[in-house]
N, C-alpha and C positions, 0 to 999 in steps of 0.2 A: 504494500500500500504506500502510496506516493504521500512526499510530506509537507506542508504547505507551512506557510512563513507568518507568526505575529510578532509584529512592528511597534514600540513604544519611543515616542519620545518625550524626553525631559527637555523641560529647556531651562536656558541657563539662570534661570530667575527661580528656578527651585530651592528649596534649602534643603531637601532632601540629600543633594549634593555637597560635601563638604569642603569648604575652601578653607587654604590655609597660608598666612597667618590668621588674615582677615577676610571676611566675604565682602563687604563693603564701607571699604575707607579710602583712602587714599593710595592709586595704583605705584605710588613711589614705594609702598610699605607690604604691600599686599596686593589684594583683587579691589577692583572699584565696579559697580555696577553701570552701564551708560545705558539711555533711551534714544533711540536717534530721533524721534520727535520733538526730545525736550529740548530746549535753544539755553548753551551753556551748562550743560549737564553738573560741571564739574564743581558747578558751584551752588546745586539745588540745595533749598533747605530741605529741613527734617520734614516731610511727611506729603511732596513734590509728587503730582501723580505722573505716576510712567506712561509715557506716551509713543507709541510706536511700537519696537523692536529692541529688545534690550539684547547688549551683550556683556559680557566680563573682561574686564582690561589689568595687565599689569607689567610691572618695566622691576617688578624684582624677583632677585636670582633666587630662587628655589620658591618661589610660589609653586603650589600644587593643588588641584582638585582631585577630589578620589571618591567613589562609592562601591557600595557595592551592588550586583546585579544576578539574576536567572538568566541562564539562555546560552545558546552557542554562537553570536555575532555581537558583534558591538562597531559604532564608528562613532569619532568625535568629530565636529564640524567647528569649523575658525577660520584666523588668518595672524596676519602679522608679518615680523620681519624678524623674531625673534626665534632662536633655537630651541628646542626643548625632547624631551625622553619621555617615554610611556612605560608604565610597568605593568603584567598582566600578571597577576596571581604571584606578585612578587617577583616573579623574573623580566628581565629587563627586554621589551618586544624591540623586533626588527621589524622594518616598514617604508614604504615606497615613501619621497618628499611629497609632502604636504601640494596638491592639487585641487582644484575647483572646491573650495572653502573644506574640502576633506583634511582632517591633520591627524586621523588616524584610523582606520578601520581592519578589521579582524574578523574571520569567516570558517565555519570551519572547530572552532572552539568544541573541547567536551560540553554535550546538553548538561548543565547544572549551576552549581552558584558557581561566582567567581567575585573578584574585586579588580578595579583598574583604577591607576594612580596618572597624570599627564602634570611634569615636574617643569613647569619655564626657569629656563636657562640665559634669560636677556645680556647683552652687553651694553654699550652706554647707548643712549638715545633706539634703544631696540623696546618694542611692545609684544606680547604674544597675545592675541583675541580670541576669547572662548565663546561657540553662542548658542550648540544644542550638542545633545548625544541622539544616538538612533539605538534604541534596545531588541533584538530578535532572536526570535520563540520556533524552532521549528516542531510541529504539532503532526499528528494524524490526520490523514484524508479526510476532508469533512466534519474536522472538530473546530470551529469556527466561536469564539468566546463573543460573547453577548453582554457586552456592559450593563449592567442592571444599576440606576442612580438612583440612592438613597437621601434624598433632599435634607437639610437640617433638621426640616420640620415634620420628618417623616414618625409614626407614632410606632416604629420599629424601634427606633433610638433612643436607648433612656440614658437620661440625662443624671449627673451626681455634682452636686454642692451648688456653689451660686451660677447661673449662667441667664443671662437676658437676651431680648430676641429686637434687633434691631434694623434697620435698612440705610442701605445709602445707595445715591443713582449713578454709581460705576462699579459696583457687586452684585453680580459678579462681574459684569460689562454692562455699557450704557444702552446695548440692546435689549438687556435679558437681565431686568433688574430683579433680585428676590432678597426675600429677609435673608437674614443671617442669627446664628448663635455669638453670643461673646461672654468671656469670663475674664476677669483678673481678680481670681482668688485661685492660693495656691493648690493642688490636689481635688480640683473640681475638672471632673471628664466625663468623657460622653463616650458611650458602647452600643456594638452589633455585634450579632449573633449568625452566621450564614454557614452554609454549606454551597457543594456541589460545584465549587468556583478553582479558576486556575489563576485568579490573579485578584489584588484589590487596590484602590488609589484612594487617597485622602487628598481633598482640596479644600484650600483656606484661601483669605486674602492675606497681605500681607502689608505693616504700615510701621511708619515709626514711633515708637513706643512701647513694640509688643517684644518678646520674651523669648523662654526657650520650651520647648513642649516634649515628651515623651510620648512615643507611639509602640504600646504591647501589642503582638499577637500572637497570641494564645491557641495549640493545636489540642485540643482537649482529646484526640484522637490516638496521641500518639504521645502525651504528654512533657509538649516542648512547649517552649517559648521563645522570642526573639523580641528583642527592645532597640529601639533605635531614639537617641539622644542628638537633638538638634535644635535649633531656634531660628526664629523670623525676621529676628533685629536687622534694621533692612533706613535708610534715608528715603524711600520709595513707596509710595502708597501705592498697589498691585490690587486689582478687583478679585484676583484668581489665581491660584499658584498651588501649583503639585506639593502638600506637603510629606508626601510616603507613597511611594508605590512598591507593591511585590508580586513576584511573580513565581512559578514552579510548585503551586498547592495543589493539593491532592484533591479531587473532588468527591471524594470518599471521605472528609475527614469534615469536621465541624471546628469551626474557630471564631475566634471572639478576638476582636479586635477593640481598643481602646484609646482616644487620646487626651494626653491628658496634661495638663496647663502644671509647667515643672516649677513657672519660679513665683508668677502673684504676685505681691504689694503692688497691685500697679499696671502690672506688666501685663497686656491681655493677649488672648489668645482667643482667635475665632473659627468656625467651622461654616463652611458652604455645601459640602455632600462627601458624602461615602461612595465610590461604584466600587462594585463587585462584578467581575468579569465572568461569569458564570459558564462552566461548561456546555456545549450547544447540544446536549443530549440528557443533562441534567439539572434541570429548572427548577430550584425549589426556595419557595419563602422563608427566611428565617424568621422563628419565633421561639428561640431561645432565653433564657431570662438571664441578663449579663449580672456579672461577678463583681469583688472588688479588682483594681489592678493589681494587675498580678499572683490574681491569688488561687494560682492553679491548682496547688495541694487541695483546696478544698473542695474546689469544683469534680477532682480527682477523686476525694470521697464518695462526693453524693453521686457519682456517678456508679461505683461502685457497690455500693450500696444498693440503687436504681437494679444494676445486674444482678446481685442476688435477689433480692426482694422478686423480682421478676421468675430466678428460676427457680427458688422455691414457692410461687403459686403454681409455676406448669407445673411442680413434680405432684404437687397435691392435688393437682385437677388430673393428673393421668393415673395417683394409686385409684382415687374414686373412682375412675370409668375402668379398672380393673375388675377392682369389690362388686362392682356395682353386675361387670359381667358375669361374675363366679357367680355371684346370687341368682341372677336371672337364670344361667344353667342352671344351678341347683334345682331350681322354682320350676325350670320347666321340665327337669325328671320328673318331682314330685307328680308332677300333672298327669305323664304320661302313668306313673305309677298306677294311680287310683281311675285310672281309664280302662272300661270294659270293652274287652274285642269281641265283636259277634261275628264278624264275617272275615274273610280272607281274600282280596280279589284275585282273581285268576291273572295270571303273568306276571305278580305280585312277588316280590320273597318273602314271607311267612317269617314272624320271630315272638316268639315268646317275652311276657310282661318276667321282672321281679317276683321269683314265688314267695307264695306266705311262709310266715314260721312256722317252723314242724315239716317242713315237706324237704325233700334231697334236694342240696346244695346245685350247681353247676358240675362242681369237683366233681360230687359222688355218681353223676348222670354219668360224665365223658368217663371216668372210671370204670363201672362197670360197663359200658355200651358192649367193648368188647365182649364178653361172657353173654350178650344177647340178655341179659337178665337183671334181675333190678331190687336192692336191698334195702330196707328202710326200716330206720330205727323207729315209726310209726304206723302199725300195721291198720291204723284209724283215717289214716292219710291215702288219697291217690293224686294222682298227678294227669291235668288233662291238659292238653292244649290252647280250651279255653279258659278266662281270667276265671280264677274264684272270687266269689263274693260271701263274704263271711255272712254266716246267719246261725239265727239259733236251734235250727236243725241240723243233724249231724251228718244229712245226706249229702252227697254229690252230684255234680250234673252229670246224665245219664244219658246224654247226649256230644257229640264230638262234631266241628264244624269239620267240612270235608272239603278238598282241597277244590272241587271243582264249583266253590264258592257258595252250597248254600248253607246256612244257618241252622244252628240249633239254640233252645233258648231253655234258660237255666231256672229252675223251678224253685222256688222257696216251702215248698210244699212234703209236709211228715209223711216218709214211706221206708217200708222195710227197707234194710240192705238188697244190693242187687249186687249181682256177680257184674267185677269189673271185665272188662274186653282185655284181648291180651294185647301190652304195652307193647306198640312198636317204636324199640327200641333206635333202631335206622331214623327212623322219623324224626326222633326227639333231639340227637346229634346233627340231624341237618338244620333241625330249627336252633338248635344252641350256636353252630357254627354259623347261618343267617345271620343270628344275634351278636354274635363277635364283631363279625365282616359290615354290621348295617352303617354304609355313612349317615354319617350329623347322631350318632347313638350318643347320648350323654354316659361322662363316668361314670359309672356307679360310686358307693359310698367310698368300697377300701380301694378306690384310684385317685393318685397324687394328683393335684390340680395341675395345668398345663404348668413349662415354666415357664413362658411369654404369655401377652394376650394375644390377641390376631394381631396381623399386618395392616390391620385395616386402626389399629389402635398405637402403631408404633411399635409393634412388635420387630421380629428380628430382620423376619422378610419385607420391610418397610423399609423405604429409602433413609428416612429419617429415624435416629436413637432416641429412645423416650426421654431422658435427659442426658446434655450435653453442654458446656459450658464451651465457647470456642474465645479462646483470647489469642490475642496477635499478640508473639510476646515481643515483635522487631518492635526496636527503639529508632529512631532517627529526627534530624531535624526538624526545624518548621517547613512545612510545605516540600520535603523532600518524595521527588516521584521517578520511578524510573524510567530508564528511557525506550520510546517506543522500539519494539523489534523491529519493527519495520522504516523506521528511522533512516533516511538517505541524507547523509551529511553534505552541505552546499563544497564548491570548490574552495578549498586552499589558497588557490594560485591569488597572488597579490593584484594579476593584471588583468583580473576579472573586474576589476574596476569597486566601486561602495554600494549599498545596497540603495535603494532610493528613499528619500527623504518620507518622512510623511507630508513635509507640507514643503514645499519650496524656502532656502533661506532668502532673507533680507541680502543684497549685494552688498560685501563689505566693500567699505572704502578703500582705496591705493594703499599699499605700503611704502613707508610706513606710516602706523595709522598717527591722522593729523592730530594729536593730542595739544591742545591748549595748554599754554602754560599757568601753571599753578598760581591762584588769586592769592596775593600778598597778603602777609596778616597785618593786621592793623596794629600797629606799635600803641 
């Protein structure tokens, strides 16, 4: 099965992203954010809405961006005039010079995590410009992920500590204005609960004044976690910005997702939507009841808990329809017990009821058959083929049904003794052995009860075990999945050229980039 390709991209106004030293200060010191919209960028104040196309700038030597990532491709997009190094999973990658805004891309990658580091190397008057990544997913024929958006205001999301619901007319853009959540109280976060997903994003705005936030997700499945520690703090008031995205979950697993406002006094932190990338053959609503953060042990209990409780009701719903069959057999020997046979049909097999007490056993019939003759420790007793029915006459019936089916009928009526017929002995071993051989015959009393029920109850001939606990004892990461068999890895070769954008970049400027000189401080 042929493997088809999903595409993420970050852009470089995420904080999901981590720059280093600074994400946005001064490109002499660190990374500085630019809007090409905004006229003077260099010198906006605190909380300056970004307008255009934002990139990341910086002219010092060992600046670095790094995250980490799912998937087997990656490319960075930029420009500049400045040198720099890529690291993939800690080893130092090789790669074609930086062409059409590409400055690094990778194909070909083992399907799973990884991390990638891009380290600038500037010399004097050198810039390096950063402005998107491209993330890809190679997937199965036809498993095609279906974002599913979780709005703020969605009544799936429950909310913890203080959080208010507020609007402004460039949130999330000036097209498509909606409320928003905000909090600046510390340890106040908002949770979801989903399944069936191979990926999920967190989107916020972003402004000056706001904070640093922790984002858990929780694989209650497999009992991991993963935490990711970053902040907003930004010069740039942003309607919308990727604050987490993952990718590589199991759509088999159930996970709880959390974000949660790390520092407060102050400091806020707001939410625009949850998506969940939902697998295209596995749609299902979450309606899980979220936890505290991070508090998987527990949720690990009740879960546990959940699975016992559960398999001791089956086990006790399957001994009942056990007991419950054994008594019905019982009940319906009984039945057949005290049921008179008057007739025999013809092409029928003939067998004999339970005799009363006082008359010869089974033993003692197949015992003596051979000798043609017949001993009994009650010479007051006979033995006839039809049922006896006790009465307070000491007679017998004096009558025998005949095998070509017609009836004789049993007398309750005071008469001398009669001379009995002589016992055919042949007779009475075909009817015992009828009696043995009759399918659906119930046990009698001294036969052990089966040791299953039917198949039809879980028994052994049933595809299913009456009880069975099945636990997955593999441990592994968050959202860790394996890779499809069928899986055909893209080419290698460098001169395959980058994978295609998802959206067209903004045309960088000439190198190198026209950087304005820095606004004098004011003495």
């Amino acid at each position: 099965m042929a493997a088809s390709s999903w595409n993420f991209t970050l852009d470089d106004a995420s904080p999901f992203l981590q720059y280093w030293p600074t994400s946005d200060d001064s490109y002499k010191t660190g990374w500085q954010a630019l809007f090409d919209g905004v006229k003077d960028p260099l010198s906006a104040a605190c909380g300056t809405l970004g307008v255009g196309n934002s990139t990341h700038v910086t002219s010092f030597n060992g600046a670095t961006i790094s995250f980490g990532f799912y998937g087997d491709a990656v490319s960075l997009y930029g420009g500049g005039n400045s040198s720099y190094s890529v690291s993939l999973d800690n080893v130092p990658a090789t790669f074609q010079p930086p062409s059409d805004n590409v400055l690094f891309t990778k194909t070909g990658i083992p399907l799973g995590f990884h991390n990638i580091t891009l380290t600038a190397t500037p010399q004097t008057n050198q810039q390096l410009i950063f402005d998107q990544v491209l993330l890809s997913e190679s997937l199965p024929s036809g498993l095609s992920p279906i974002p599913m958006t979780y709005d703020n205001s969605n009544s799936t999301l429950q909310y913890f500590g203080s959080w208010q619901v507020q609007s402004d007319p460039q949130v999330p853009d000036p097209t498509h204005i909606e409320p928003f959540h905000i909090t600046s109280t510390a340890g106040s976060y908002v949770s979801l609960n989903f399944t069936g997903s191979v990926g999920v994003a967190v989107k916020s705005s972003r402004n000056c004044g706001e904070g640093a936030y922790n984002i858990n997700l929780l694989d209650t499945s497999t009992q991991s976690s993963s935490v990711l520690n970053s902040n907003t703090t930004t010069r740039w008031f942003m309607g919308d910005t990727v604050l987490y995205y993952q990718a590589g979950l199991s759509p088999n697993s159930t996970y709880e997702i959390q974000v949660v406002n790390a520092w407060g006094n102050n400091f806020n932190l707001t939410l625009n939507d949850i998506v969940v990338y939902q697998a295209s053959d596995f749609v299902s609503p979450p309606a899980q009841a979220p936890s505290q953060p991070e508090d998987l042990h527990a949720k690990v209990n009740r879960l546990t808990a959940g699975v016992i409780a559960t398999s001791v009701i089956a086990a006790l719903a399957i001994l009942f329809i056990i007991a419950f069959m054994f008594w019905w057999r019982r009940q319906r020997k009984r039945t057949h017990d005290s049921r008179d046979i008057t007739s025999v049909e013809k092409g029928r097999r003939s067998f004999v009821e339970p005799f009363p007490r006082g008359h010869l056993t089974v033993a003692e019939i197949v015992t003596n058959a051979n000798t043609k003759s017949r001993r009994s420790t009650d010479s007051q007793t006979a033995l006839s083929p039809a049922t006896i029915t006790p009465s307070t006459s000491s007679s017998l019936p004096s009558t025998r049904p005949s095998r070509s089916g017609t009836t004789g009928r049993q007398t309750n009526q005071a008469t001398s003794p009669v001379t009995l017929a002589p016992l055919d002995v042949n007779h009475i071993v075909e009817l015992v052995a009828s009696r043995m051989d009759r399918p659906g015959q119930a046990p009698g009393d001294d036969t052990a009860p089966p040791a299953y029920p039917p198949s039809e109850f879980g028994g052994p001939s049933s595809a299913h075990p009456l009880t069975r606990l099945a636990v997955n004892g593999s441990v592994r990461t968050v959202g860790e999945r394996s890779t499809p068999s069928t899986y055909t890895s893209p080419s290698t070769d460098s001169s395959a050229g980058s994978p295609p954008l998802a959206h067209a970049p903004h045309p960088l400027p000439p190198l190198p980039y026209p950087l304005p000189p820095p606004v004098p401080e004011k003495s």
